[in-house]
KOLPA-375363 format. One line per 5 residues: number of its first residue (from 1); their letters; for each residue x, y negated, z of N, C-alpha, C. Coordinates in steps of 0.2 Angstrom, whole numbers. Each point is the difference from the previous one (the first is absolute). Last residue first. Layout:
// KOLPA-375363
NUM) A) X:Y:Z:X:Y:Z:X:Y:Z; ...
//
This chain:
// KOLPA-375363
385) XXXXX) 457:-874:390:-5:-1:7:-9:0:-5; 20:19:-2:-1:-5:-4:-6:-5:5; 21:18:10:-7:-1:-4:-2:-8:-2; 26:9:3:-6:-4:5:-9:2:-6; 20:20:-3:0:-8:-1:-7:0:3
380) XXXXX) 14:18:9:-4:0:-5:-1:-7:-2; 20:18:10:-3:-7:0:-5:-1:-6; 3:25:10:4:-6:-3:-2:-6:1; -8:21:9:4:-4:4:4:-4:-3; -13:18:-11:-4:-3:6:2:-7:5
375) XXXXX) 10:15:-21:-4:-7:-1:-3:-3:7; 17:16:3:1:-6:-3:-6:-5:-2; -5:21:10:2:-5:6:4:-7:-3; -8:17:-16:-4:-3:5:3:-4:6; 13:13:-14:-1:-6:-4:-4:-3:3
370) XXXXX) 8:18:12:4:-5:0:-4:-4:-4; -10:18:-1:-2:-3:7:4:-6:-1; 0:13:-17:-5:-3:0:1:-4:6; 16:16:-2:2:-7:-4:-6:-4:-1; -5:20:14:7:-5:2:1:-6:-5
365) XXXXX) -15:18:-8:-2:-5:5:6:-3:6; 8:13:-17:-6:-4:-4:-4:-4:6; 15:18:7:3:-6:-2:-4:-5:-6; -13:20:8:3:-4:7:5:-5:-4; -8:13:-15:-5:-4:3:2:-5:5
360) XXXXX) 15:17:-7:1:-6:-7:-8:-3:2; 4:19:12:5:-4:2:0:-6:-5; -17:18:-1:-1:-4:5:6:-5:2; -5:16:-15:1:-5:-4:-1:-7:6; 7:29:-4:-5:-5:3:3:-7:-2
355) XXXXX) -3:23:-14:7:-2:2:-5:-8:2; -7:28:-4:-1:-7:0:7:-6:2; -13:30:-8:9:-7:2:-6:-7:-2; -14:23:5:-1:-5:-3:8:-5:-1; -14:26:7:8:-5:4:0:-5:-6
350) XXXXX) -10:20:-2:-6:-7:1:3:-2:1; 9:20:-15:-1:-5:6:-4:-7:0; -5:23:-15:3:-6:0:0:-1:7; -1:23:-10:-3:-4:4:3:-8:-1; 5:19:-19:-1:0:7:-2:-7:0
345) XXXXX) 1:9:-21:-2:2:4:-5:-2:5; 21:9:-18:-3:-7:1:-7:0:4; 22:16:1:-5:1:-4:-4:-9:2; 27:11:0:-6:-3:4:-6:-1:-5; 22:17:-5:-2:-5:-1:-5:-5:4
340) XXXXX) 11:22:-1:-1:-2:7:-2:-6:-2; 9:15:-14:-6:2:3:-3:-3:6; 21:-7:-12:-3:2:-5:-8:3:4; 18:-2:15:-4:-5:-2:-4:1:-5; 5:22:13:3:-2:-7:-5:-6:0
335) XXXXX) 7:8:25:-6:2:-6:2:-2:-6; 1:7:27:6:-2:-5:-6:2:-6; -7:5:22:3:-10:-1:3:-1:-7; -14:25:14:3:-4:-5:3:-6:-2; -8:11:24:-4:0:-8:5:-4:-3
330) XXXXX) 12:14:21:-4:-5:-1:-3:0:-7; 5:21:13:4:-4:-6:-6:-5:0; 4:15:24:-4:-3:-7:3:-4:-3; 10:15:21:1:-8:-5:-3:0:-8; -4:17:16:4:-3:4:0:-8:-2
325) XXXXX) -6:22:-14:-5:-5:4:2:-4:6; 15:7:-17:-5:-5:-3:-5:1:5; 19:12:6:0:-8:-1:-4:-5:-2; -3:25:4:0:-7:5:1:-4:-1; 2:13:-18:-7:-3:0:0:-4:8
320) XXXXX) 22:6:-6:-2:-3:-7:-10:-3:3; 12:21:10:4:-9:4:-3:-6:-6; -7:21:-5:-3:-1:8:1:-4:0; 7:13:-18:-3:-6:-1:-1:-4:5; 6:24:-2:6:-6:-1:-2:-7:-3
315) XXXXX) -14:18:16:1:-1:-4:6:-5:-3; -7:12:22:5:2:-4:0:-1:-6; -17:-12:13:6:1:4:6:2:-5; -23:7:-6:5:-9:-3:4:-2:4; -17:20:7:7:0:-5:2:-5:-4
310) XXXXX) -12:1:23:1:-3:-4:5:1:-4; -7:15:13:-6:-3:2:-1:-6:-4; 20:17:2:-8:2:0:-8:-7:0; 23:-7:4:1:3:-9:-7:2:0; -1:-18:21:3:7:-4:0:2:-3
305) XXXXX) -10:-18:12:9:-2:-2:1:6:0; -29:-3:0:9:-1:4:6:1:-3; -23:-13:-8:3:7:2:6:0:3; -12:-20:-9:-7:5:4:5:7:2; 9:-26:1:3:6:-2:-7:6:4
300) XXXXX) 1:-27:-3:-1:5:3:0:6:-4; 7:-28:3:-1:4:-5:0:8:5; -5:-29:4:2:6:1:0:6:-2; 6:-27:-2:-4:5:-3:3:7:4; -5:-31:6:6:6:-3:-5:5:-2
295) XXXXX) -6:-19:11:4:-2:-7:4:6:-1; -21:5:15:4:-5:-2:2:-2:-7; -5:21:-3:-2:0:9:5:-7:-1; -10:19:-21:2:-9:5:-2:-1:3; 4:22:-13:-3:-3:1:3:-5:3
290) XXXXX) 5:25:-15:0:-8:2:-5:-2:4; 8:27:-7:-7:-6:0:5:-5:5; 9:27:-12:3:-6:5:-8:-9:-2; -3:24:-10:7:3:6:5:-7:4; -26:10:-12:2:-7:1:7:5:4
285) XXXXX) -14:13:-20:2:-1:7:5:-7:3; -2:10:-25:-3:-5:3:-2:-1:7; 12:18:-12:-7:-1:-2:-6:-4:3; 25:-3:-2:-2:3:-6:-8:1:0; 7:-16:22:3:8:-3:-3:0:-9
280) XXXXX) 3:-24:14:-4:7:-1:5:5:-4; 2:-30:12:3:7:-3:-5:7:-1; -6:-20:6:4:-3:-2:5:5:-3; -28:-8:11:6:5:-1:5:-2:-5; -12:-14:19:0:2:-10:2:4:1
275) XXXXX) -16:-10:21:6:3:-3:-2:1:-7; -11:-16:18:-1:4:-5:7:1:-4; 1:-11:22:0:-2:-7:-2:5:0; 6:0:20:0:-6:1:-3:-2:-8; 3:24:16:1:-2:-8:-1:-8:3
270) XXXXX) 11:13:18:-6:-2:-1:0:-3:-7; 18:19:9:1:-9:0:-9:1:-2; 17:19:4:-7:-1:4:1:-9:-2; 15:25:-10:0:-9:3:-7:0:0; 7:19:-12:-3:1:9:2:-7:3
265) XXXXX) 9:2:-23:-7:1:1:-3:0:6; 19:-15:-4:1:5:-1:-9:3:1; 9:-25:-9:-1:5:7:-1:7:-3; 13:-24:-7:-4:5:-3:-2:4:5; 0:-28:-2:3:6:4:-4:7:-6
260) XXXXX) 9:-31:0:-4:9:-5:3:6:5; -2:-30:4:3:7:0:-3:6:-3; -9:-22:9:2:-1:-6:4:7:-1; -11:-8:19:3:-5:-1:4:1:-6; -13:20:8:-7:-8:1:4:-6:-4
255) XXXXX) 14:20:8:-3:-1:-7:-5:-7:-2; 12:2:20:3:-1:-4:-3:0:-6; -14:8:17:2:-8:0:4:-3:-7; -4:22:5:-4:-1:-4:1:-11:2; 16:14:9:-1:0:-6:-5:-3:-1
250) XXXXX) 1:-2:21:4:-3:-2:2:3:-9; -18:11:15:2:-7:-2:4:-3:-5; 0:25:-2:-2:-5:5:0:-5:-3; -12:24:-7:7:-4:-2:0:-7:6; -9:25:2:-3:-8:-1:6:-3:-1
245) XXXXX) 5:25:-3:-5:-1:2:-1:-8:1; 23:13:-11:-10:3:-1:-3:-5:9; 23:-6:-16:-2:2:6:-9:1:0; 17:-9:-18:1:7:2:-2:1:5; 1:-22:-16:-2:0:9:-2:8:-3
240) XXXXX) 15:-18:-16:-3:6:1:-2:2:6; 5:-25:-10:-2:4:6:-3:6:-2; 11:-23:-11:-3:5:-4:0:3:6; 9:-22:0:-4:1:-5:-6:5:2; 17:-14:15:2:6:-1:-8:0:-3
235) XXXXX) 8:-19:13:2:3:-8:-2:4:-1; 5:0:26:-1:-5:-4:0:1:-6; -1:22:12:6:-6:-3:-6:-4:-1; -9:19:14:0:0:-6:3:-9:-2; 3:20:22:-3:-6:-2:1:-3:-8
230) XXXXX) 4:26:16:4:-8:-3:-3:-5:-4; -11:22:8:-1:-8:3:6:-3:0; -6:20:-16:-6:-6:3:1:-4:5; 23:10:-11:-6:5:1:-4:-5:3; 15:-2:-23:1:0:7:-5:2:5
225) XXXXX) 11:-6:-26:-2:4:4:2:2:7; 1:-15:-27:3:1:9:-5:4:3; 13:-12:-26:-6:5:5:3:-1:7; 7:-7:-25:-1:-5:6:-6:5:3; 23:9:-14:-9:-1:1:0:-3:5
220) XXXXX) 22:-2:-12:-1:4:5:-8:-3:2; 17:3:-23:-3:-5:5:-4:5:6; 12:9:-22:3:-4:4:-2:-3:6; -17:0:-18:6:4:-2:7:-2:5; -27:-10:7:6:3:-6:4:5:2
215) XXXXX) -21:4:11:5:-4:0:4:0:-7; -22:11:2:1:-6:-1:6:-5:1; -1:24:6:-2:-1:-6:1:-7:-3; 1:6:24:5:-1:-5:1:0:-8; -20:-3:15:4:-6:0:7:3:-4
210) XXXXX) -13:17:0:-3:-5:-2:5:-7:0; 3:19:17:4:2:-7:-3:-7:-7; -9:-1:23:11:-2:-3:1:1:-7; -23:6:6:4:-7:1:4:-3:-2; -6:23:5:-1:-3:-7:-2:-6:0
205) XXXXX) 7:9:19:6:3:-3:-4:-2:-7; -10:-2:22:4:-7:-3:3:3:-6; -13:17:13:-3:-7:-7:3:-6:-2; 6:16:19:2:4:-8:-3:-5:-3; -4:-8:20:4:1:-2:6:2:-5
200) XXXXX) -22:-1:16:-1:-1:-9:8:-2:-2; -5:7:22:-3:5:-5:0:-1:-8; 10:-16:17:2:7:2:-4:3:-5; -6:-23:-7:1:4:7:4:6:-2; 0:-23:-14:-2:6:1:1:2:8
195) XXXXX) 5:-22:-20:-3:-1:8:-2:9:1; 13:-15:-21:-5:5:2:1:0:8; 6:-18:-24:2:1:10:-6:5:1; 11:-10:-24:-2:6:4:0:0:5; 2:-15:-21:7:1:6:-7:2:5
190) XXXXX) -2:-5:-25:0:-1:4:0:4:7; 11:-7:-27:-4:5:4:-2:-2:8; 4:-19:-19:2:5:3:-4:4:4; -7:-11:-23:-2:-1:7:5:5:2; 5:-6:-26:-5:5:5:2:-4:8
185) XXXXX) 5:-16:-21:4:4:3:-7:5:5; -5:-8:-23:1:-3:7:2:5:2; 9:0:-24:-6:3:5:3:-2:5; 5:-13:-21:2:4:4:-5:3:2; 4:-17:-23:-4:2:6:4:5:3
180) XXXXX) 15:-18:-11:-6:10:-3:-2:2:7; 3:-27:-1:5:6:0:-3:5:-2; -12:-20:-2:8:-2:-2:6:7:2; -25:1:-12:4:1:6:6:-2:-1; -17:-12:-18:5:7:1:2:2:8
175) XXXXX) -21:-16:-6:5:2:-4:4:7:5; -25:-14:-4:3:6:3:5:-1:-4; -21:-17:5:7:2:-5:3:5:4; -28:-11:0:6:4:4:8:2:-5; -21:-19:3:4:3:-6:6:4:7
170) XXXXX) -27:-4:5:7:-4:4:6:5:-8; -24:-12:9:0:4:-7:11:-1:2; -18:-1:19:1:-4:-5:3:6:-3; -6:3:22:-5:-5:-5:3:-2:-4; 4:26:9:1:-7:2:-2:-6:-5
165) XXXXX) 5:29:8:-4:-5:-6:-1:-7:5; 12:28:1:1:-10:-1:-4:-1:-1; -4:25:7:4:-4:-6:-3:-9:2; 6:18:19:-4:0:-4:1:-6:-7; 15:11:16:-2:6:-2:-9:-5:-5
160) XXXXX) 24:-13:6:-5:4:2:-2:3:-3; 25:-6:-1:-7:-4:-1:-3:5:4; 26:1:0:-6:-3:4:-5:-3:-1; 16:4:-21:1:3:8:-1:-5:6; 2:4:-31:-3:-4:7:-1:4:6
155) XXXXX) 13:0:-25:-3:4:3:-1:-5:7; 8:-10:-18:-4:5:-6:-3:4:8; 4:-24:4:4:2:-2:-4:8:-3; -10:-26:3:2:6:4:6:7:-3; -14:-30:-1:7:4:-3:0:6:6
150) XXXXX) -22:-16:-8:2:4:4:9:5:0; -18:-25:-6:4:5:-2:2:4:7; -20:-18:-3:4:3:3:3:7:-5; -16:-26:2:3:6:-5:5:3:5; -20:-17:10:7:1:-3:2:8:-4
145) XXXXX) -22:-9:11:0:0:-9:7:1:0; -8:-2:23:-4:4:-2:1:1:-10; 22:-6:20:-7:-4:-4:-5:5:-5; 18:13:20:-1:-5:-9:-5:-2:1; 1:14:18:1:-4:1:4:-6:-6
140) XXXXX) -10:23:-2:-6:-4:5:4:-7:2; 14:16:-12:-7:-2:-4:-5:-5:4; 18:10:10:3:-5:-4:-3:-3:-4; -5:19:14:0:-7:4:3:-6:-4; -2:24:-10:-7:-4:0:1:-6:7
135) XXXXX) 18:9:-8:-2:-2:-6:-7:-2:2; 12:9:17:4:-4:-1:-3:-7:-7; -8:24:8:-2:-4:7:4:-8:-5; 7:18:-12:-7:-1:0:-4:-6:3; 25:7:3:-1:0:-5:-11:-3:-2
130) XXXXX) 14:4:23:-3:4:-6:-2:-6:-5; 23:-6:14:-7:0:1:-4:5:-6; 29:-9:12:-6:1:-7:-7:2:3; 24:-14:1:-8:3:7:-2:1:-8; 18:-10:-8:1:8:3:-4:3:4
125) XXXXX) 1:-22:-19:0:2:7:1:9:0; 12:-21:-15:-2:9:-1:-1:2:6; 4:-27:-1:5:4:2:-7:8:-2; -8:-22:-8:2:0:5:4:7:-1; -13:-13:-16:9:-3:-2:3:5:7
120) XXXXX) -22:5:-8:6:5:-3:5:-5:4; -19:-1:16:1:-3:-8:7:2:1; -17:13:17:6:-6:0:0:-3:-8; -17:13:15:1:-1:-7:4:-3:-1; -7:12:20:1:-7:1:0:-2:-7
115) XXXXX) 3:24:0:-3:-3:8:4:-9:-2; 1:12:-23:4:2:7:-4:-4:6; 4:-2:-27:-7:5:4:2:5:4; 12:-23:-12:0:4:2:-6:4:4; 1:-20:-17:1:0:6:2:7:0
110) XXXXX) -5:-21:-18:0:4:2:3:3:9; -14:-15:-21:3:-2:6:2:8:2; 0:-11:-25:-3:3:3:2:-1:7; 10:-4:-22:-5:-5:2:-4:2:6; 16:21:-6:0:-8:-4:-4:-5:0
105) XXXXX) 4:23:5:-4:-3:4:2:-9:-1; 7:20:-12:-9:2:4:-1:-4:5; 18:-3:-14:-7:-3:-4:-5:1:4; 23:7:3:0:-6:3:-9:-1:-3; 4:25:8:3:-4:-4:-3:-8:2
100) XXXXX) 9:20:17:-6:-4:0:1:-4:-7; 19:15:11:-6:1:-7:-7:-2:1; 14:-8:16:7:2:-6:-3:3:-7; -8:-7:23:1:-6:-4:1:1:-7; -12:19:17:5:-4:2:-2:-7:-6
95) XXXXX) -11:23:7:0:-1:-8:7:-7:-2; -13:8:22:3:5:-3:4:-2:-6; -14:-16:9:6:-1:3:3:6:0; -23:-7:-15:1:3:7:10:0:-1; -14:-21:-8:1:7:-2:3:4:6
90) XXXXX) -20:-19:-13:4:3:8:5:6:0; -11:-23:-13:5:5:-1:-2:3:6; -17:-20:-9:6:4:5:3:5:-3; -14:-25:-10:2:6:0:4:4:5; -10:-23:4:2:1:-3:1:9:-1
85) XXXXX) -12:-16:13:-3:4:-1:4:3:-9; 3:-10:28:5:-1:-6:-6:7:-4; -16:-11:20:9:3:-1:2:-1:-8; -20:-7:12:4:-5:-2:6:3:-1; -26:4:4:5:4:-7:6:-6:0
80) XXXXX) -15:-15:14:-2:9:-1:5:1:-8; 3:-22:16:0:1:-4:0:9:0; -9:-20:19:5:6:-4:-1:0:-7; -8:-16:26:0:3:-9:5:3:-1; -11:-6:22:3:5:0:2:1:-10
75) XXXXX) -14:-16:16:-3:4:-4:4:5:-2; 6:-19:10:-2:4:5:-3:6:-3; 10:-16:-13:3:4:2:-2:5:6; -13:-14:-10:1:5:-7:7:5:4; -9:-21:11:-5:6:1:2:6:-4
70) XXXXX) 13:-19:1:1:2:6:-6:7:-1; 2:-14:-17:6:3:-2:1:5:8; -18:-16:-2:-1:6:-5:5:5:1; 2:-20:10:-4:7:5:-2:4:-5; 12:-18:-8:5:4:7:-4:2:1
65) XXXXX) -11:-11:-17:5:7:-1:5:2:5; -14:-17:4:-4:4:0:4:5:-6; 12:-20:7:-5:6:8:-2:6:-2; 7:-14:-19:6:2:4:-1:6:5; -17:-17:-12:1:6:-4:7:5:4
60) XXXXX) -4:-21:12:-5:3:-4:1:9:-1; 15:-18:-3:-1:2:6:-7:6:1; 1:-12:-18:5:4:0:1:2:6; -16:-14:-3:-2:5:-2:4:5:0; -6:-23:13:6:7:0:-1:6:-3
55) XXXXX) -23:-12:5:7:-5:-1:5:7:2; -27:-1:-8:5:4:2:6:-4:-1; -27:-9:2:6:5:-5:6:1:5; -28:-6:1:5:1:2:6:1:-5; -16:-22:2:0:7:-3:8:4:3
50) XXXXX) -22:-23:4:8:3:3:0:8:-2; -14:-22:-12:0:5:5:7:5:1; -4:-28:-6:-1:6:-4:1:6:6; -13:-21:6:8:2:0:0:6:-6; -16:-22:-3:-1:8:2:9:3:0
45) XXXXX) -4:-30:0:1:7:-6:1:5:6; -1:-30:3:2:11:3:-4:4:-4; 15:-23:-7:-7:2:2:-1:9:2; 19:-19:5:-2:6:-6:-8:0:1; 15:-12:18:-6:-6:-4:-2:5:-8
40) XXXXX) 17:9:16:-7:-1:3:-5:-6:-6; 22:7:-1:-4:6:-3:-7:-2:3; 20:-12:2:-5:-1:-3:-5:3:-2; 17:5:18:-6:-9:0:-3:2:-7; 9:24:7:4:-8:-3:-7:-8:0
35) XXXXX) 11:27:14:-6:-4:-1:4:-6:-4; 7:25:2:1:-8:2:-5:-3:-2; 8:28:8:-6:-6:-3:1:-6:1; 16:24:-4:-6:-4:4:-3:-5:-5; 4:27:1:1:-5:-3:-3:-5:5
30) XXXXX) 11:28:-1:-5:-5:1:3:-7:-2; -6:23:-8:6:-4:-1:-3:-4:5; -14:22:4:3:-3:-6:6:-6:2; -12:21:12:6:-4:0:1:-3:-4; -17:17:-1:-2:-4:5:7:-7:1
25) XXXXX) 2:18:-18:-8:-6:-1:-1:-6:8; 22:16:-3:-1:-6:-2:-8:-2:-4; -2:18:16:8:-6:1:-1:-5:-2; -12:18:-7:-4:-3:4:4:-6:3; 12:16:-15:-4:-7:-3:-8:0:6
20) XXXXX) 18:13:8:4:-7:-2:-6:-3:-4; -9:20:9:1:-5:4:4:-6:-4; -7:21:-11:-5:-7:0:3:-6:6; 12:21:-6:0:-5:-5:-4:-8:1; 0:24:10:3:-5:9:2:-9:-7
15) XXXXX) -9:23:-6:-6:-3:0:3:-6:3; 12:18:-7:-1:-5:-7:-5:-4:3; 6:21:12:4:-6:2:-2:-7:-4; -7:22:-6:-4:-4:4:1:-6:2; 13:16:-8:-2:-4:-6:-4:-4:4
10) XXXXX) 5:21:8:4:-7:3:-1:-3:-7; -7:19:-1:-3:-3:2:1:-6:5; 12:16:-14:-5:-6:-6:-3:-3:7; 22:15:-1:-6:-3:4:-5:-5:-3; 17:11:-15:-1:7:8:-3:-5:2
5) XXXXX) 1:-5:-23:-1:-4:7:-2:6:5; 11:-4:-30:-4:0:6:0:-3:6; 10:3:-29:0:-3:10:-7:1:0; 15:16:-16:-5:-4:-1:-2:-5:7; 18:12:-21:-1:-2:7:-6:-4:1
//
């Protein structure tokens, strides 16, 4: 720990010292004068000359530490690097109480690597958070030289796509999954609202047929089908629009506010992005292109809704690739710890801990002041004549 002064420039105050000793120069003790008959028949002798000195030293010395102690605290003192620079644990809350062993964290501080960092003695948080974001605010908020262990279990879910690296040398321990890893459960199918005219109404049929695909076994597909001007649900995710000419307002609104329309080729909406392509023929011909309008996506169908025109209608994969371009598989989270260790590295924080020091000032000049008003107003003995 090192002290300091978030304000040095109140130090200045250290200048208000000269008034008590201009005080006691100009207020000495005072003394009287008797005159004695004899002294006149003495012979007169050169006065000796008048020197200054300093009466109440102690008092004194007192003043001029109440303004010291008064300027040091206007000055704001700290102590830098004041936190616990003892050893951390942090283990992630996957892994529980029950197979964390007692040595890993034996003389150490330990916590949980969970939003807030709680310490082990607290309750197995449940808010969980990525994994990543977690370790590198954990890092920038330790003392720049403390040791960190890291307890994570063999497979890790929700990190990022780019590798760790953090300022220090961090011991990573990887033990066992407390259960046999699983597969993340799949995203539900999403639940079809088509919007068609009288003419496009043979086109709802591979749709349905799709969302049945997608339903389970037993269950009844979350689809709907209705003609352009019943009004499109509160919620409502996915918008297949089967009507040829300008799309209206009121979609491209909804989409602007986050929704996914698919339009049919003879839809008339104005690009707003540089289109992907996102589906192609065998010999590479674009047969469905992305783009961003808003916080949503609109995806365009370059051909029409027929066997002739698009032989992957009648393929028995159809329902399987709408899917994927309806609902892009997110990137990867899950990763073998053993491959995810933190690289050493990264950016130090400038965030400095300090712990102020401004309350133990303030009662140092209270106890000064009292002993001051004591010396100041005691009884002093009669001066000498």
């Amino acid at each position: 720990m090192t002290p300091g002064l978030l304000l040095p420039a109140a130090l200045g105050a250290l200048g208000t010292m000269l008034i008590p000793l201009a005080i006691h120069i100009a207020r000495r003790t005072e003394r009287r004068t008797l005159i004695f008959a004899a002294l006149r028949w003495l012979e007169p002798r050169p006065r000796p000359r008048a020197q200054r000195r300093l009466d109440e030293l102690l008092l004194l010395a007192v003043r001029l530490s109440l303004l010291a102690l008064l300027a040091l605290y206007l000055a704001q003192p700290v102590l830098w690097d004041a936190q616990d620079r003892r050893p951390m644990v942090a283990i992630m809350p996957v892994l529980g109480r029950a197979v964390v062993p007692a040595q890993q964290i034996e003389g150490r501080r330990a916590v949980w690597l969970a939003p807030g960092f709680p310490p082990l003695t607290a309750p197995v948080p449940s808010k969980t958070a990525s994994v990543s974001s977690l370790l590198r605010q954990f890092d920038a908020e330790l003392p720049p030289r403390a040791a960190l262990d890291v307890l994570v279990p063999a497979t890790l879910d929700g990190v990022d796509a780019e590798r760790l690296q953090l300022s220090r040398a961090v011991r990573w321990r990887v033990l066992a999954d407390p259960a046999p890893p699983g597969s993340k459960r799949a995203l539900p199918p999403p639940a079809l609202v088509v919007r068609y005219t009288p003419d496009g109404v043979s086109q709802v049929r591979w749709f349905r047929a799709a969302a049945l695909a997608w339903a389970e076994t037993g269950a009844a597909p979350a689809f709907e089908a209705d003609v352009i001007a019943r009004p499109i649900a509160p919620g409502t995710r996915y918008v297949i629009w089967l009507a040829a000419g300008p799309v209206p307002e009121t979609l491209t609104h909804w989409v602007q506010s986050g929704g996914t329309a698919l339009l049919a080729h003879d839809c008339v909406l104005q690009p707003q992005a540089q289109a992907v392509t996102l589906w192609q023929d065998a010999q590479g011909a674009p047969l469905m292109t992305s783009e961003s309008l808003g916080a949503g996506r609109v995806l365009r169908l370059q051909r029409p809704l027929e066997p002739a025109a698009l032989p992957a209608l009648l393929e028995p994969d159809f329902p399987r690739v709408l899917l994927r371009l309806l609902q892009p598989a997110p990137p990867p989270t899950r990763v073998r710890a053993v491959d995810y260790a933190p690289a050493f590295g990264g950016a130090v924080s400038i965030d400095r801990p300090f712990q102020s020091l401004q309350s133990w000032f303030a009662l140092m000049a209270a106890l000064t002041l009292l002993l001051e008003r004591w010396l100041a107003t005691r009884a002093r003995p009669a001066a000498p004549p």
